[in-house]
Each structure stands twice: as C-alpha cells, then as structure tokens.
Backbone as ProteinMPNN parsed JSONL, in Angstrom:
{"seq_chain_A": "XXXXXXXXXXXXXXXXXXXXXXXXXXXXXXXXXXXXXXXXXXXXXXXXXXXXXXXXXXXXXXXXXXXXXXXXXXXXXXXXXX", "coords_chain_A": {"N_chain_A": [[0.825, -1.174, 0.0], [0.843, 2.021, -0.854], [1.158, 5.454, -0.425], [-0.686, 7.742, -2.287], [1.163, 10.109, -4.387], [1.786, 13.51, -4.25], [2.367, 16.594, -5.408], [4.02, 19.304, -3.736], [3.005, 22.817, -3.607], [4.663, 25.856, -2.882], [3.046, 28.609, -1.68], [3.005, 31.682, -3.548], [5.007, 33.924, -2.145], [4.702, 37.598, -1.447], [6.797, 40.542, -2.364], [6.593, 42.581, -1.92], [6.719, 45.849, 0.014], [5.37, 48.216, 1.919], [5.819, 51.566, 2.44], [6.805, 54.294, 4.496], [6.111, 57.692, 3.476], [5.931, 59.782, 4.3], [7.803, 59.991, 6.49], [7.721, 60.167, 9.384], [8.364, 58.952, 12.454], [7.534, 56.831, 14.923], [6.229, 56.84, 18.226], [6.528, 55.698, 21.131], [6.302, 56.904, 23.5], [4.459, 56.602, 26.341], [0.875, 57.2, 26.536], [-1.452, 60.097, 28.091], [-3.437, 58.661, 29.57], [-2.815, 56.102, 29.399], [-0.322, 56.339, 31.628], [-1.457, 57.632, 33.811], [-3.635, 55.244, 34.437], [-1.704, 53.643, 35.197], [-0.407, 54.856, 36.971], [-2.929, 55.198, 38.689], [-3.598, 52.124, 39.093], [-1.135, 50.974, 40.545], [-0.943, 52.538, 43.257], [-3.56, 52.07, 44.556], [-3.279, 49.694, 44.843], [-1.332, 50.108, 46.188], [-2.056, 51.246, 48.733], [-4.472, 49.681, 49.15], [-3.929, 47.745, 51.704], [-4.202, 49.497, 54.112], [-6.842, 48.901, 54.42], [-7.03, 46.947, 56.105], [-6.152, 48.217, 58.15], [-8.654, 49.482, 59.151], [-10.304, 47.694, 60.026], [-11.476, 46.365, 57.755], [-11.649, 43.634, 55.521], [-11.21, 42.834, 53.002], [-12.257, 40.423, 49.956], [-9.709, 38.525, 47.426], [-10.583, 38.52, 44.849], [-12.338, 40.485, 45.246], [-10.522, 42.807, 45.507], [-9.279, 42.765, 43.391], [-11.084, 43.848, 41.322], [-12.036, 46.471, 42.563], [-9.455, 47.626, 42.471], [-9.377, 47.905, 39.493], [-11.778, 49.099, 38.81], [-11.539, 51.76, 39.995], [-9.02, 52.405, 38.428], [-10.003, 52.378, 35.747], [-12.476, 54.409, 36.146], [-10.443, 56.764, 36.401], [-8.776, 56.785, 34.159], [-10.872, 57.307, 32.518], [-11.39, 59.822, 32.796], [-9.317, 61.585, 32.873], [-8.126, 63.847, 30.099], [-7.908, 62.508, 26.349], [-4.455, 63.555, 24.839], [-3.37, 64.951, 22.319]], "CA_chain_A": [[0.0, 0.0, 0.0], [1.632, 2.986, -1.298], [-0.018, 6.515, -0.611], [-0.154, 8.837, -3.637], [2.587, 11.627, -4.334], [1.181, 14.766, -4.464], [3.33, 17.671, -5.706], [3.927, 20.37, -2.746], [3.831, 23.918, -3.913], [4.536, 26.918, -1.978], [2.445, 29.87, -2.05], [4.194, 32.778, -3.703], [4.924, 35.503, -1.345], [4.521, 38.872, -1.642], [8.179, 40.688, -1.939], [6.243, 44.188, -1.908], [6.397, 46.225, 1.427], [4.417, 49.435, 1.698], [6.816, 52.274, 3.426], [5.883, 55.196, 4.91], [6.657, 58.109, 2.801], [6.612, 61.063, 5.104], [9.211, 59.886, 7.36], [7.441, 60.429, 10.681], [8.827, 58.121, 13.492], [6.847, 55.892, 15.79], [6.09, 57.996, 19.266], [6.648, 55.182, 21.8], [5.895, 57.596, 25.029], [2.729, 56.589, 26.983], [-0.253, 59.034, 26.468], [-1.848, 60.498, 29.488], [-4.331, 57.792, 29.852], [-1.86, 54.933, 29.766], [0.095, 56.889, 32.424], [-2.436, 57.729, 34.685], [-3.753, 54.266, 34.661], [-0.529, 52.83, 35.784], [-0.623, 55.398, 38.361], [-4.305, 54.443, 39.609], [-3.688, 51.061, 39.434], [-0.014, 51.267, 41.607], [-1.17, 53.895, 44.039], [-4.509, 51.724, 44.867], [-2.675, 48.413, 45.172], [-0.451, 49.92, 47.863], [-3.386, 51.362, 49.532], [-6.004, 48.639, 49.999], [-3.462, 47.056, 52.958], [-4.776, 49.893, 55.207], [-8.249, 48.599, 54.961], [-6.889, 46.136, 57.168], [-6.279, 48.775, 59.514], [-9.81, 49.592, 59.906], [-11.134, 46.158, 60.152], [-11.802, 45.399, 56.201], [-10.474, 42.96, 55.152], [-11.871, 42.407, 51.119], [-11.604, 38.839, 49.157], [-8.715, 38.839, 46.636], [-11.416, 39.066, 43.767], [-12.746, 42.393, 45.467], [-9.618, 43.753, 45.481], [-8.914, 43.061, 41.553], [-12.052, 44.441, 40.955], [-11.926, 47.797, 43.156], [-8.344, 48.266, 41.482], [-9.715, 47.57, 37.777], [-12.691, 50.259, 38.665], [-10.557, 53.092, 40.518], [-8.468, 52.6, 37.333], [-11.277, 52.847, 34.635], [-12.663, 55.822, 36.595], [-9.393, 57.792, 36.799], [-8.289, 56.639, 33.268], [-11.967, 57.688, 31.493], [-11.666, 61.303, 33.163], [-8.362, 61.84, 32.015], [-8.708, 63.49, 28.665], [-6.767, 61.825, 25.681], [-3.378, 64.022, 24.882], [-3.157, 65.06, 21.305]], "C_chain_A": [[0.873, 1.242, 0.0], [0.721, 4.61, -1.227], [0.414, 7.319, -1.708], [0.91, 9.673, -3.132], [1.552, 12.381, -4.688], [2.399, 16.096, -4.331], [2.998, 19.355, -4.854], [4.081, 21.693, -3.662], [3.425, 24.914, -2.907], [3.488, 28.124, -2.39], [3.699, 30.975, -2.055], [3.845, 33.803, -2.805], [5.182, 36.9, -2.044], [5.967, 39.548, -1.529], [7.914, 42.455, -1.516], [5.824, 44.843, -0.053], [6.088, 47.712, 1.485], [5.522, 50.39, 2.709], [6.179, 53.68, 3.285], [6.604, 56.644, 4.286], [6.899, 59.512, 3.101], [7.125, 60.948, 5.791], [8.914, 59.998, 8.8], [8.036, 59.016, 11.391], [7.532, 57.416, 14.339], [7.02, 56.602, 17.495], [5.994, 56.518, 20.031], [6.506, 55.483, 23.313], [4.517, 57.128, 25.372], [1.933, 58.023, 26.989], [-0.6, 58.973, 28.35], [-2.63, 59.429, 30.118], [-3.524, 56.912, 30.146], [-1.048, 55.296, 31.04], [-0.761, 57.289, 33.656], [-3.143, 56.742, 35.439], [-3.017, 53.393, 35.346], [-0.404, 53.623, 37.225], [-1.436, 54.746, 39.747], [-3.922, 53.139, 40.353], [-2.486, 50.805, 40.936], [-0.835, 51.902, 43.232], [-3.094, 52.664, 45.126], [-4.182, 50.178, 45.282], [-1.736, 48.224, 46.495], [-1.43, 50.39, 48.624], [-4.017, 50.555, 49.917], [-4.907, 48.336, 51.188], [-4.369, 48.069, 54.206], [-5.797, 50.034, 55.541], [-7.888, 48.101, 55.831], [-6.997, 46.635, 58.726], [-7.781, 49.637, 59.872], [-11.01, 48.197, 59.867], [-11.984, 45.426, 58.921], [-10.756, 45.129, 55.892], [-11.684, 42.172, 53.698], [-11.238, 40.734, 50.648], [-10.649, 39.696, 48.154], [-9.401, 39.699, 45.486], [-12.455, 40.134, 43.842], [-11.779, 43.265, 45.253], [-9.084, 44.384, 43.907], [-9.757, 44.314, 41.319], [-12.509, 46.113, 41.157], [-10.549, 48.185, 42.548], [-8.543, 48.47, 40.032], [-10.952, 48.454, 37.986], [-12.389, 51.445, 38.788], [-9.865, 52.79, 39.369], [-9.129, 52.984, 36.179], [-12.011, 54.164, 34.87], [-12.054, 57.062, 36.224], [-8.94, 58.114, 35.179], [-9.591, 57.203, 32.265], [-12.149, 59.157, 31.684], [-10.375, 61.847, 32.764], [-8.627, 62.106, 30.535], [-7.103, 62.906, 27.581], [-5.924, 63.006, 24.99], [-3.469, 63.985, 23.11], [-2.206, 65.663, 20.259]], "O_chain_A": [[1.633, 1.402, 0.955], [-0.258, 4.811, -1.945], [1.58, 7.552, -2.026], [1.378, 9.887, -2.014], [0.567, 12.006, -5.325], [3.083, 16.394, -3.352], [2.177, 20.222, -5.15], [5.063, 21.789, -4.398], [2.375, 24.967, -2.265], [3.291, 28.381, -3.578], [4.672, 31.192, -1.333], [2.776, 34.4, -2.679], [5.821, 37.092, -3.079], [6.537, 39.16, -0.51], [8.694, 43.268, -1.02], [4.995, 44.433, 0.759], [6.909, 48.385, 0.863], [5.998, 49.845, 3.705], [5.407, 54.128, 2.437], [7.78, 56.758, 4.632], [7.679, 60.28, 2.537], [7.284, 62.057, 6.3], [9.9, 59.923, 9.533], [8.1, 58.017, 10.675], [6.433, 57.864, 14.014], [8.182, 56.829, 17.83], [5.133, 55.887, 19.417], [6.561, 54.63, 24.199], [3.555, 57.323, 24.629], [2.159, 59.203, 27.255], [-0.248, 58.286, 29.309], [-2.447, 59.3, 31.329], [-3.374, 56.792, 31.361], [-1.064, 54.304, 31.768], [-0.157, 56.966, 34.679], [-3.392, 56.888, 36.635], [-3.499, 52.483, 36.021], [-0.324, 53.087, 38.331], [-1.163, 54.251, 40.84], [-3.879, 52.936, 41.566], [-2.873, 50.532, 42.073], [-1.124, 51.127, 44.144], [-3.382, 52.842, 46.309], [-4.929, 49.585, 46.061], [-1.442, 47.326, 47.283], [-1.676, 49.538, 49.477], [-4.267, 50.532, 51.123], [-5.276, 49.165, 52.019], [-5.071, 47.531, 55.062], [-6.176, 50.772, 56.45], [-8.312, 48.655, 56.845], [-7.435, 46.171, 59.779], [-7.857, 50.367, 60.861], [-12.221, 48.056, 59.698], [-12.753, 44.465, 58.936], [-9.626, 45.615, 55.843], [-12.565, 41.313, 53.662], [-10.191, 40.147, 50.92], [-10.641, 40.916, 47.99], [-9.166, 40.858, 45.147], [-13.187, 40.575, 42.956], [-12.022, 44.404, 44.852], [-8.742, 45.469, 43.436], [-9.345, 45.464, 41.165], [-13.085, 46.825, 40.335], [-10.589, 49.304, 42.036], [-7.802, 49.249, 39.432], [-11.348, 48.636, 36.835], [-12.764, 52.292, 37.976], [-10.798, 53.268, 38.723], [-8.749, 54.012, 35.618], [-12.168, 54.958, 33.943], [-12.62, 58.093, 35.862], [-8.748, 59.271, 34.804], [-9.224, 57.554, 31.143], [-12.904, 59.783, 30.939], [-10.551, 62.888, 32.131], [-9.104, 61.275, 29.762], [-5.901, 62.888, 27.845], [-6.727, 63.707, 24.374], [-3.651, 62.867, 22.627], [-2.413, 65.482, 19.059]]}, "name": "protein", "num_of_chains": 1, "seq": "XXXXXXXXXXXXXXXXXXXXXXXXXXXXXXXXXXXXXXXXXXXXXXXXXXXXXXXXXXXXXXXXXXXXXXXXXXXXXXXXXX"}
C-alpha cells in the first residue's frame, strides 16, 4: 500500500512592502491615559493594605475588581493628549 505523491507547492509571497513616505517616526511615550492608569492602578494596590487597619479585610477578587474600577474611573476622566 503505497499513498499517492502529491506535488507540494509553496504559495508565492509577496516581496512588496508598503513604506511610509513622510518619514514620521513611531512615538513610543505613553499618552496620558496609559500613564495615569498605571498610576491608579499602583497607588490603589499599595493602599487597599490599610483597609486592614480599619477592620476590612476584602476577598482577593474584590480587590482586583476595586483596582480595575478606581483605574477605569481615573483613566476615562483623564482626557486623551493630542
């Protein structure tokens, strides 16, 4: 029992690459929003511990959740940097 041959061919690639023809650069700085966010999130992560010191004490998956809202908050009132 012999399985057929079947003749492999490649798909031709494309050699054409589209380039950008006014020369502008790629801006790699975080906007205000991205920055702000990282803030929130930081800044609210070292915080929750001193619920502890008034006798809350939150599940883990409250804590995500209150960091991932105080971030969405802070980050949607921020306006975007143009």
């Amino acid at each position: 029992m012999s399985a057929p041959t079947q003749a492999f061919t490649q798909p031709s690639m494309s050699t054409t690459t589209s380039t950008d023809q006014t020369g502008s650069k790629t801006n790699w700085a975080p906007t205000a929003k991205v920055s702000v966010g990282i803030l929130a999130a930081s800044l609210t992560t070292l915080l929750l511990p001193l619920l502890s010191k008034a006798n809350i004490f939150p599940e883990p998956a409250q804590v995500a959740a209150l960091t991932t809202l105080i971030t969405f908050v802070i980050q949607y009132i921020v306006p975007e940097r143009r």
